[in-house]
C-alpha positions, 0 to 999 in steps of 0.5 A: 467798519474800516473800509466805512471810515475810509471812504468818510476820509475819501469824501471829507477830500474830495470835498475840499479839493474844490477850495483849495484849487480856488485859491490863486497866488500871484507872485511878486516880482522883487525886480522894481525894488532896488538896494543901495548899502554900505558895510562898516566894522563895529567892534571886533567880530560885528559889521553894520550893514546899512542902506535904502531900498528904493521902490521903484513901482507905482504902488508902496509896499510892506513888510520889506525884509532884506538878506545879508551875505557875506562872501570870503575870498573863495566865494563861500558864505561866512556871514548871513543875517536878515533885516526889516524895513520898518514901515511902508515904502512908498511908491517910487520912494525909499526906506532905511534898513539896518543889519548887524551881523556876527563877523569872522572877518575874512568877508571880501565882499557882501550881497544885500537883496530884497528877500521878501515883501508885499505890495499894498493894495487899495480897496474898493 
């Protein structure tokens, strides 16, 4: 009966291994969308971080979020937080963001990138 079922389980595999290697992914390069940002103090343990992101590619993406980081003197990770693009960034166009951030205050400098997003595709 066991051996029965295991060899049920082995063909219930083997008969989805065809769908799952017919899947394929094409990763996105992040390369054509750039960050511009500046930092600013709020209140005492808050920083706004503020910008654009500017695509510069021939096709609007979506679903646009950016990372924060904030670095102290000796280089290590005090601050981290994460924003949306609201919206659609048209192709060789911009988009605000916003993030706020818990602060210790001793941030020296920050790195704001790109951490995900999805180009638009048009139908056919």
């Amino acid at each position: 009966m066991i051996v029965r079922l295991g060899l049920a389980a082995v063909a219930i595999i083997a008969a989805l291994c065809p769908l799952a290697l017919a899947q394929t992914y094409t990763p996105q390069s992040a390369s054509r969308l750039t960050v511009s940002f500046t930092t600013e103090r709020v209140g005492s343990g808050r920083v706004l971080v503020y910008g654009e992101v500017r695509n510069g590619a021939n096709a609007a993406c979506e679903r646009v979020v950016v990372s924060v980081e904030g670095f102290d003197e000796n280089g290590r990770v005090v601050s981290r937080g994460r924003g949306y693009v609201y919206g659609v960034v048209q192709a060789r166009g911009s988009a605000p963001f916003e993030v706020r951030l818990s602060s210790p205050g001793t941030e020296r400098r920050y790195k704001v990138e790109v951490e995900s997003f999805q180009f638009l595709t048009t139908g056919n």
